[in-house]
N, C-alpha and C positions, 0 to 999 in steps of 0.2 A: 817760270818761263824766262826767255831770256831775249833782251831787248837792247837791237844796236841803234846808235845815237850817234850825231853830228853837233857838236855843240860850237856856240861862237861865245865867247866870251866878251865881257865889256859891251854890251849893247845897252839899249836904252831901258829898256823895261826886261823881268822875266816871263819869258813867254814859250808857248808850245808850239813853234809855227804848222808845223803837218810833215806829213811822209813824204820821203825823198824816191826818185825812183831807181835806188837802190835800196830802197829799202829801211832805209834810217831813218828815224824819230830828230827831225830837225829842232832842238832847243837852243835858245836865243838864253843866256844870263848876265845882269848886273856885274856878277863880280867878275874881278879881273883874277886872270889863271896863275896866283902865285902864290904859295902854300897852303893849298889844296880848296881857297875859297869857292873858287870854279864850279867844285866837284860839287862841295856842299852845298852852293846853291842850283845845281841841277838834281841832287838828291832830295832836297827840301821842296822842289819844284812839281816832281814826279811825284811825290808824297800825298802832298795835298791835292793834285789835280787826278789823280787817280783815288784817293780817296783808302788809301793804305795806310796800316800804323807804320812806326817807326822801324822796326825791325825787318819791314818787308820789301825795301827798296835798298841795293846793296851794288855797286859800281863792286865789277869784274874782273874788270880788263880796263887799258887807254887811260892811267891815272894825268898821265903827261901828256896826253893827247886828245885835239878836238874830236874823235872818232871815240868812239867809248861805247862798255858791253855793260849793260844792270842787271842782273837777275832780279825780278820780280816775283813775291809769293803771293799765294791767292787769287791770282788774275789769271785768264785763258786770253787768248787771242781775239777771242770775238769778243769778251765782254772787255777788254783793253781799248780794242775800236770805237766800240759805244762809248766809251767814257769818256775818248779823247774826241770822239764826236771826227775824226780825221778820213779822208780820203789821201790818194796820192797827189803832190802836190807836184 
């Protein structure tokens, strides 16, 4: 499945905040957006809070951009909900 994202980079902590009402997975990251740390701590972040291997979280789209697409393997939409425990925010 494929999963669009809103990221801020350079925040305090890495966090999941919730659903935007467009629709985007609001993530907060530590690193700052300059060669490619960004990216990898919102890949590193989706990993472990979704509970995926390595190979199953994979940025798409929006390498340069706080909007960004992931494709996700093994996750469905309802069981992505449950895991991120989110409504719209």
């Amino acid at each position: 499945m494929r999963l669009k994202l809103r990221v801020t980079p350079k925040s305090r902590a890495d966090e999941i905040v919730g659903m935007r009402e467009d629709g985007a997975l609001h993530v907060r990251v530590s690193a700052a957006p300059e060669s490619g740390k960004a990216n990898d701590a919102v890949i590193r972040l989706l990993r472990q809070v979704l509970g995926l291997p390595g190979s199953a979280v994979r940025l798409k789209a929006g390498a340069s951009s706080r909007d960004k697409w992931v494709e996700l393997d093994g996750i469905d939409a309802a069981e992505l909900t449950r895991r991120l425990g989110t409504d719209r925010t």
